[in-house]
C-alpha positions, -999 to +999 in steps of 0.1 A: +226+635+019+227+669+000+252+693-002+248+724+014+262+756-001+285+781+019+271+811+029+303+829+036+334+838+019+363+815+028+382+841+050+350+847+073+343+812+073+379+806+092+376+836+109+345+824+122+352+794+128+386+795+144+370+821+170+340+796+184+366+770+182+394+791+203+370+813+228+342+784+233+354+747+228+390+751+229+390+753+271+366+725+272+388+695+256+410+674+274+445+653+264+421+622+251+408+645+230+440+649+209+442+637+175+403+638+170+385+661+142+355+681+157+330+700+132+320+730+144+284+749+127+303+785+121+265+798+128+256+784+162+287+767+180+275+737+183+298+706+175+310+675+171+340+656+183+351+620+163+382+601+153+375+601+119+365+637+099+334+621+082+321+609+109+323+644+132+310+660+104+282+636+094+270+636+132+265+672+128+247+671+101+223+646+112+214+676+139+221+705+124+210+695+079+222+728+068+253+733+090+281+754+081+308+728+089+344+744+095+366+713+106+397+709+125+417+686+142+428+690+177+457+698+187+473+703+155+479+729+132+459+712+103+439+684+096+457+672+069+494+669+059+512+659+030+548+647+033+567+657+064+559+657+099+525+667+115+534+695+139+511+688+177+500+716+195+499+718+230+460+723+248+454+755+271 
């Protein structure tokens, strides 16, 4: 699978990103989803929801080949952490 290049600067690309996933998918998710990474395409909104990050972001690639993939995991502030605690955050 290729690597496909980013088309936008890193700020747009989380600005983008953290708006379709906050206005759009945000409402949709439930308490199960917790804990799960969903890649969202910063171009059309369209995503996918996994418990591991590779495979959310490989399933929307196999849709969506030149997807730009902003990642996150729900219900937390980041997707990664090192040392300390991971702080939750609660769902709308």
């Amino acid at each position: 699978m290729a690597s496909t290049q980013p088309r936008y600067s890193k700020e747009e690309f989380a600005k983008r990103g953290d708006a379709i996933y906050e206005k759009d998918i945000l409402p949709k998710l439930t308490d199960k989803d917790v804990g799960k990474f969903l890649a969202v395409d910063i171009e059309t909104g369209q995503y996918e929801i996994a418990a591991e990050e590779m495979k959310a972001g490989n399933k929307l690639r196999r849709r969506l080949p030149e997807a730009q993939i902003w990642m996150v995991r729900i219900g937390y502030a980041a997707t990664r952490r090192f040392g300390g605690r991971q702080l939750r955050q609660d769902l709308p």
